[in-house]
Structures are given as C-alpha cells and as structure tokens.
C-alpha positions as CSV (number, residue, x, y, z in Angstrom):
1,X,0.0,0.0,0.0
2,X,1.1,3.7,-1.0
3,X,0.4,5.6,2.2
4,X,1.5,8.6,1.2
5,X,-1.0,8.2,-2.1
6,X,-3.8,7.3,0.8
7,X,-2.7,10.0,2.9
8,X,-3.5,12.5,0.3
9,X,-6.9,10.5,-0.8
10,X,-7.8,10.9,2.6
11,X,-7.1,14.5,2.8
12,X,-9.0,14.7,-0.4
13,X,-12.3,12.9,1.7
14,X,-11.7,14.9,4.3
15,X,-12.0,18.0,1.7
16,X,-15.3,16.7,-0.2
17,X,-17.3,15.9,3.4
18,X,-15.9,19.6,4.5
19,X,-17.1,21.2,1.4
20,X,-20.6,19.2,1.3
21,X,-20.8,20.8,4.9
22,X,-20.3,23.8,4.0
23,X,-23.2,24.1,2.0
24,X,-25.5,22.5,5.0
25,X,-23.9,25.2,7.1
26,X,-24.5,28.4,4.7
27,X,-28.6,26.9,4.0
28,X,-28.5,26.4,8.3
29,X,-27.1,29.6,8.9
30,X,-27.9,32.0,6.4
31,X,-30.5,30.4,3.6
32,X,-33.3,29.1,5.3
33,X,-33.0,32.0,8.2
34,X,-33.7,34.6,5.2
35,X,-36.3,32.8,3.8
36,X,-38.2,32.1,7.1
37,X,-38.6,35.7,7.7
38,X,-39.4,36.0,4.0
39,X,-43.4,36.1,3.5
40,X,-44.6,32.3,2.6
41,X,-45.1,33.1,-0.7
42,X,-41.6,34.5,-1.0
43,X,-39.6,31.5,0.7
44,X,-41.5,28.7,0.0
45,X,-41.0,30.1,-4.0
46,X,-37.3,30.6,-3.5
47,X,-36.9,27.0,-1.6
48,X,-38.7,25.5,-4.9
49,X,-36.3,27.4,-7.1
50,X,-33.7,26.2,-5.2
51,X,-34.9,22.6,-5.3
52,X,-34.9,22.5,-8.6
53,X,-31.4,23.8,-9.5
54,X,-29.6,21.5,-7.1
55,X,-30.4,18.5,-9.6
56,X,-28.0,20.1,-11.8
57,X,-25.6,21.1,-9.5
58,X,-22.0,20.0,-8.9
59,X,-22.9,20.1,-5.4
60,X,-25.5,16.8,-6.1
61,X,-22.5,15.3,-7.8
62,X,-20.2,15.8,-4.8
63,X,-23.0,14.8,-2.1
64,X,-23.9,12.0,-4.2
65,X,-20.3,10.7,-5.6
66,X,-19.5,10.6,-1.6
67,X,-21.4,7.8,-0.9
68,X,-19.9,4.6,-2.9
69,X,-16.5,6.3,-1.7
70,X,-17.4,6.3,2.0
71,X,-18.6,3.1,1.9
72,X,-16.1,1.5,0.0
73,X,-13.4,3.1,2.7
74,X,-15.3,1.6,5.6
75,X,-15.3,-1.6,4.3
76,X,-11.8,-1.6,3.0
77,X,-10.3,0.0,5.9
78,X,-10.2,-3.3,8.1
79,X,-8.9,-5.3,5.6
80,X,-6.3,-2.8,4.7
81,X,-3.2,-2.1,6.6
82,X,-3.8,1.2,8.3
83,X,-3.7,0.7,12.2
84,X,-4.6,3.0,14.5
85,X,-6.5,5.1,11.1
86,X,-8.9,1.9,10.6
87,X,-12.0,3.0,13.6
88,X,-11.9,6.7,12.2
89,X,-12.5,5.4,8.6
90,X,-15.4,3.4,9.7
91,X,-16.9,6.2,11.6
92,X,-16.0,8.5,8.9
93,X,-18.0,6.3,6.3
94,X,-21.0,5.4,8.9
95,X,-21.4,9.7,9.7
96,X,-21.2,10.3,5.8
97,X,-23.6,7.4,4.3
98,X,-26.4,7.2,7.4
99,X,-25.8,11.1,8.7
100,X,-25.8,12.9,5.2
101,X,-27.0,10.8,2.5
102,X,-29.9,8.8,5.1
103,X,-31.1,11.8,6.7
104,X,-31.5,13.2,2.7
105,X,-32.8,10.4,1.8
106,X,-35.5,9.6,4.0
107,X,-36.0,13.6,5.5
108,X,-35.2,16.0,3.8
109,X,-35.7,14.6,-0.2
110,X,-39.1,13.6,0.5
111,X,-40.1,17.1,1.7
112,X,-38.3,18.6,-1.4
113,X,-40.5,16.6,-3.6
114,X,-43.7,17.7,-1.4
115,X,-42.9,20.9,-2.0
116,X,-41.7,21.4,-5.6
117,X,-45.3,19.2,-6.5
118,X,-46.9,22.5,-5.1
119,X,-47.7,25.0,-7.4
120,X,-44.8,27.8,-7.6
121,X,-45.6,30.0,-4.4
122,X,-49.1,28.9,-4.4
123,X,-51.7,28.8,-1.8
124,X,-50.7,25.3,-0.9
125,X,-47.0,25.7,-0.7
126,X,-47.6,28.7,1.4
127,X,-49.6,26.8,3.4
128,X,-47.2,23.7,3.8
129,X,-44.4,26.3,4.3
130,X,-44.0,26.7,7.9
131,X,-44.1,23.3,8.7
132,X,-41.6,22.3,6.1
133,X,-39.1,24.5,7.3
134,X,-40.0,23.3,10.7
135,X,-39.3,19.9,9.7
136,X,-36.7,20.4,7.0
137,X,-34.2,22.6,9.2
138,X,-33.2,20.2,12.2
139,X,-32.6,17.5,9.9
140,X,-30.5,19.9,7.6
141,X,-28.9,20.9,11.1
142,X,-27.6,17.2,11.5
143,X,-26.6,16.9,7.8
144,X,-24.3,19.6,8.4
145,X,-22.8,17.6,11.7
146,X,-22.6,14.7,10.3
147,X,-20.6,15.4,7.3
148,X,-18.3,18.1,9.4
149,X,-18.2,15.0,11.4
150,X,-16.6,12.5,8.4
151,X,-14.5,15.3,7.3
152,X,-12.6,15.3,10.7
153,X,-12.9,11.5,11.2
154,X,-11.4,11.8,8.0
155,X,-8.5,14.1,8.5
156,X,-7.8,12.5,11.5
157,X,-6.9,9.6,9.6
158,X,-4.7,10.8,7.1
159,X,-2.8,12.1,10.0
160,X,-2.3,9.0,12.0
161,X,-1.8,7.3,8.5
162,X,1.0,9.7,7.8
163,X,3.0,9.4,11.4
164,X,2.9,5.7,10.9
165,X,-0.5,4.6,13.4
C-alpha cells in the first residue's frame, strides 16, 4: 500500500465531506433563516427554485459521488493495513452514508419533492411552508454535523496514517 497516495486521498475525503458541509452550514445559517422571515409566498417560491437547480448542480454530484467512496473506505479500511487510522474510517463512512445521505434520503428529499409538486408559491406551498421549514431545518442541522463530522474523522486519519499509526 502507498500511504502517502492514501494519505492524500484521505485529505482529499476529508476536503469533499468539509465542502458538502459547507453548503449545509451556509442553508442552516444564512438560507433558510432569510427565507423564514421572507413572506410564505416568497420563501416557499425561492426554496422551490432552489430545489430544482440543485439536480443540476456539482454540489448533487459531490454529495452524491460521496457515498460509494465512504462506503467502499469503511469496508476496506479493516482489511487494509492502516492501524490505528482503521475505527476513524469506519466512523467516517457510517457519519457520511447514514448522517448525510440517510437523513437526505428519508427527510429532507421527501419534503423537497412535497414541496416542488406545489404550485410555484401557491396557496398550498404557502400553506405547507411553515411546517416544512420546521421539519426540513433540524434534519438539515444534523446533515451539516454529520458530514463536518466524516470530514474530521477523516483528516484525522490521514494524520495517524502519515506518522505511521
């Protein structure tokens, strides 16, 4: 085994969870904030814009592309030579594949498609509004963890990798 090729793909993991956290983070923080104290008509019309422009984004690609990757690195880990590196992989692929792509999956796609079946900022999606970013928001709130989470699981690997552990 190359570690110092590893190393660096493990950097690179660490890299893709931190950036697919980032986005979590900025929707958390900033996004979903706005559009809460935006009339319903207003946010609810934004959040279906958005929606919609995130299956064509590079941002689907990265969340999506994640998954094989982190599963394929838990698995492998054990059966690979990398000591003390080998729990923090599995973690890593456990917070990435049940934390961010579960919690999309089963909570916060499902509303999505609710949503964007709603007329664009119509009576109904101002009425399902509220409770959608009621709902939607702590489970984006633990997307955001949980991929911050792989990404340090992740460099925290690479780094034992590299001193030898």
């Amino acid at each position: 085994m190359n570690t110092e090729l590893v190393t660096w793909g493990l950097l690179a993991l660490a890299m893709a969870s931190a950036l697919v956290a980032g986005v979590f983070l900025t929707f958390s923080d900033l996004v979903m904030p706005s559009l809460r104290r935006a009339d319903a008509a207003a946010g609810s019309a934004a959040m279906q814009l958005i929606n919609r422009t995130v299956y064509r984004s590079v941002f689907l690609v990265l969340l999506m592309a994640m998954v094989p990757v982190s599963v394929v690195v838990a698995i492998g880990a054990p059966l690979l030579s990398v000591g003390e590196a080998t729990p923090w992989l599995v973690v890593a692929g456990g917070l990435y594949v049940f934390g961010v792509f579960g919690t999309t999956a089963v909570g916060n796609v499902p509303m999505n498609q609710t949503l964007d079946r709603m007329p664009l900022a119509g009576a109904e999606a101002q009425a399902y509004w509220p409770g959608y970013v009621r709902g939607w928001l702590p489970l984006n709130h633990l997307r955001t963890l949980t991929s911050a989470g792989a990404a340090a699981c992740y460099m925290i690997a690479a780094v034992l990798l590299a001193q030898g552990g």
